[in-house]
N, C-alpha and C positions, 0 to 999 in steps of 0.2 A: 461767647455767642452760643447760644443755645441747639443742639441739633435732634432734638423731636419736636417739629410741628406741633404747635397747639391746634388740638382739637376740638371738636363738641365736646359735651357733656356724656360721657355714657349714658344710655337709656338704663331704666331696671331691667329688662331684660337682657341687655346685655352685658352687664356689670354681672349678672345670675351666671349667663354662660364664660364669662371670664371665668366667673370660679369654679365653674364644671371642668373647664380645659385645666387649671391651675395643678398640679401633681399632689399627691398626698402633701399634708401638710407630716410635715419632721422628714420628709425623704426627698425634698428636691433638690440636696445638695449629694446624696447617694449613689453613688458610681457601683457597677453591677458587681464588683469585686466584696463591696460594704464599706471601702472607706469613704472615708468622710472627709474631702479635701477644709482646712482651716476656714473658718468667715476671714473676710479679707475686711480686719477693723480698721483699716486705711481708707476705707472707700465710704465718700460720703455722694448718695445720690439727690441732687439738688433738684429742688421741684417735679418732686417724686411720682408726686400723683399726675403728671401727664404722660406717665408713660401707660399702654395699654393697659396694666396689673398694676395698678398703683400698690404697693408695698409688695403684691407675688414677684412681680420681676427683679425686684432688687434683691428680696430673698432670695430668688434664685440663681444670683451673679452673686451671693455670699456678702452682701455688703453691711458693712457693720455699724452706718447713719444713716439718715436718710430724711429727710424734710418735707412737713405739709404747712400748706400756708389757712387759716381760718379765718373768718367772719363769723362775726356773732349778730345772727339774723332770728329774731325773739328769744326762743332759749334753744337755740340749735346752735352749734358750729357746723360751717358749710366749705367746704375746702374747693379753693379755687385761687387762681393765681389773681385774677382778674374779675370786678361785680359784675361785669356782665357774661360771667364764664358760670355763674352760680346757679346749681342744681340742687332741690331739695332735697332729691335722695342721695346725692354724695355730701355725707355728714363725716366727722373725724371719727365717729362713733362706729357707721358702717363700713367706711374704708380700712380706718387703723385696727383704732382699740377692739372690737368683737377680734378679727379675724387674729390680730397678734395674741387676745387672752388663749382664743380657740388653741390657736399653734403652741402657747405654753403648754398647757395641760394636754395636749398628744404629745409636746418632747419633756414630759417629766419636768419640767420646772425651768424652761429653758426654750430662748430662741431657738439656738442651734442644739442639737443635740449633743451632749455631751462637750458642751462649752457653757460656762459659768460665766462668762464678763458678758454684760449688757449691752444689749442693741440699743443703740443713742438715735430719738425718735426727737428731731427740731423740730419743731411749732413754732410758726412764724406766725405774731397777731399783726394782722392787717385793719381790723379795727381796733376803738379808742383800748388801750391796753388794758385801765382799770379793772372795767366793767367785764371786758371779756376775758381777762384772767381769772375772776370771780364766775363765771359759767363754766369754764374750763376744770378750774378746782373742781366743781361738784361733779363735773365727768369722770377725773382721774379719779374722785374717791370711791367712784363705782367700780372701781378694776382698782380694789387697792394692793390687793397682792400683785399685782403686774409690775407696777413701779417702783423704781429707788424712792427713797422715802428719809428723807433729813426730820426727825424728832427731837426736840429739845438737846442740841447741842452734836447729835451722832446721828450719821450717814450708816442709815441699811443697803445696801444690796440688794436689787431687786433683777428681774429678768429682762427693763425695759427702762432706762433712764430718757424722761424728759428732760430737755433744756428747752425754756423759753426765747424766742426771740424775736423779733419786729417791734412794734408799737413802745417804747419805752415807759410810759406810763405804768406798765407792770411791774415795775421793780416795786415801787413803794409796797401795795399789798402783798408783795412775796416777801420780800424783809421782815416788815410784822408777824410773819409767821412762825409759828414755836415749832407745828406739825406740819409740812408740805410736802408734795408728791410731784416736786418738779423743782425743775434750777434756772438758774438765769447765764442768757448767752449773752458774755461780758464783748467789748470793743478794746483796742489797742491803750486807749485813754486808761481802762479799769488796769492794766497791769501795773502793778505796784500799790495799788490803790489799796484800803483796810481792809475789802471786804477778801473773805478768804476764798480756798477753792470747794469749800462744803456748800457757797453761793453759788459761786461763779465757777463752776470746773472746766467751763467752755471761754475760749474767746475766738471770736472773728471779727475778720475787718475786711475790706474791702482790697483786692491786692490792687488794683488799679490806682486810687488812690495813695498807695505807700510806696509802689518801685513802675519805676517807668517800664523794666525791661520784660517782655513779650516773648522772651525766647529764642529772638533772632541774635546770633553773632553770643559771643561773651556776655558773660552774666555780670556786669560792673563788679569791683570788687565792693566798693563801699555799702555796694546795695545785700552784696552776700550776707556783709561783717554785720549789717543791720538784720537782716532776718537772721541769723546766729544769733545776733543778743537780743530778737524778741523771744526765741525759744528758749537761751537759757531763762531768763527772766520769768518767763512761763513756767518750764519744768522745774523749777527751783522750787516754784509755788503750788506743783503740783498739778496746774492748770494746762488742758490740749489748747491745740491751736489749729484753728482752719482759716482759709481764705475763698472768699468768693470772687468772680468776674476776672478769673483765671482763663488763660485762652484754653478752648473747646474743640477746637475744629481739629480733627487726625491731621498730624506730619508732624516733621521733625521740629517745630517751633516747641509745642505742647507738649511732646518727647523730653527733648531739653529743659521747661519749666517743671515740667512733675519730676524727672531727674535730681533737681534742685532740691525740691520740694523735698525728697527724700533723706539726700546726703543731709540735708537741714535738720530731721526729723521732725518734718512737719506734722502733724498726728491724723488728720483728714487732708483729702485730698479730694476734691470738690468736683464735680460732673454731671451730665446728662444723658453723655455718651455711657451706658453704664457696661457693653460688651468693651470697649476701648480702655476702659479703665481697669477690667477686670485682666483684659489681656497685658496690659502693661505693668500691673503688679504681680500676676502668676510668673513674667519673663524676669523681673530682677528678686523673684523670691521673696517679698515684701508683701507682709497681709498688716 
């Protein structure tokens, strides 16, 4: 369950003053001493863009995912959870990609400063997948130093790894690809399946769907052993693993599930709440 209220659309103007209020870019994680507490690569903020800062707030809770949802309306991508949420000037172009290149090039080459592994930025297509992966492509090659980048058979490193996910239809044009600048976010089905993890480095599935328990009382054991061998089965292959439609609401139920989620070594940790999750990963030392 979700706990930020969807809102309007930011105005231009105040998506402007958003980014006036926003703190330098490479020092909102700067503590007056100079250090630089860790990104917490655990933390995935889920429908990112409804929080007030879409991408600065997350930045600023250190978090190492984060997810925008797109429509492909002519040749725009227009980020909104919902069509009738759709504003023309929140594009994936002015919310993400500008302000993430910006942020590169002030921290040297890098999300955080002085951290090398990649901020994992989901894209979730909400229209037909083909067509809008094909718009999407000619976005990312416009920031092609931004992105992880898979060329004829080898995965570069970049400052900003896309994974694809929604609409499935995108797989087929991203397979055909010798050079692309983004990856596919596989389901529970794809593990063990040929394709390797230079496709698919991501999987999610829906936790609701695969374990009844909530959090309340005992974590069934059969339900444990099974998320245990969805993660070896994962790490074996190299591939992280997230879940979505995980409980949300602060108390000890969600305590006890993201607990889980840990001892598991679940690799994302899925939220909305993103001050609750960051307080819950700084307390058991876990980024």
């Amino acid at each position: 369950m979700a706990l930020i209220t969807r809102r309007g659309a930011l105005t231009t103007a105040g998506a402007a003053l958003a980014g006036v209020l926003a703190p330098p870019v490479g020092s909102a994680y700067a503590t007056g001493n100079g250090h630089r507490p860790r990104p917490l690569w655990r933390a995935h903020a889920h429908n990112d863009y409804e929080h007030t800062r879409p991408l600065l707030d997350a930045l600023d809770h250190r978090f190492g995912s984060l997810e925008a949802d797109i429509f492909l309306v002519g040749d725009q991508l227009l980020v909104a959870h919902d069509p009738e949420d759709l504003d023309p000037a929140r594009t994936l172009e002015s919310l993400y990609l500008d302000p993430l290149a910006a942020r590169v090039r002030a921290n040297r080459g890098s999300v955080y400063r002085g951290h090398r592994r990649p901020l994992q930025l989901l894209i979730d297509i909400k229209t037909e997948g083909s067509s809008t992966y094909a718009e999407l492509d000619r976005h990312l090659k416009r920031h092609r130093h931004l992105f992880t980048t898979y060329a004829h058979g080898r995965v570069h490193p970049g400052p900003v790894t896309a994974v694809i996910s929604g609409d499935r239809a995108a797989r087929v044009p991203m397979e055909a690809q010798r050079v692309r600048r983004a990856f596919y976010d596989g389901r529970l089905a794809d593990l063990g399946s040929p394709a390797p993890a230079s496709f698919i480095p991501l999987i999610s599935d829906n936790w609701s769907n695969n374990f009844t328990w909530r959090g309340a009382g005992a974590f069934p054991e059969a339900e444990r052993q099974k998320l245990r061998a969805i993660m070896d089965a994962a790490h074996s292959r190299g591939q992280r693993v997230r879940f979505w439609a995980t409980p949300d609401l602060p108390g000890p139920e969600r305590d006890a599930l993201w607990a889980e989620l840990l001892a598991a070594d679940v690799d994302h940790l899925n939220t909305d709440d993103l001050s609750g999750l960051r307080a819950f990963l700084e307390a058991h030392d876990r980024t």
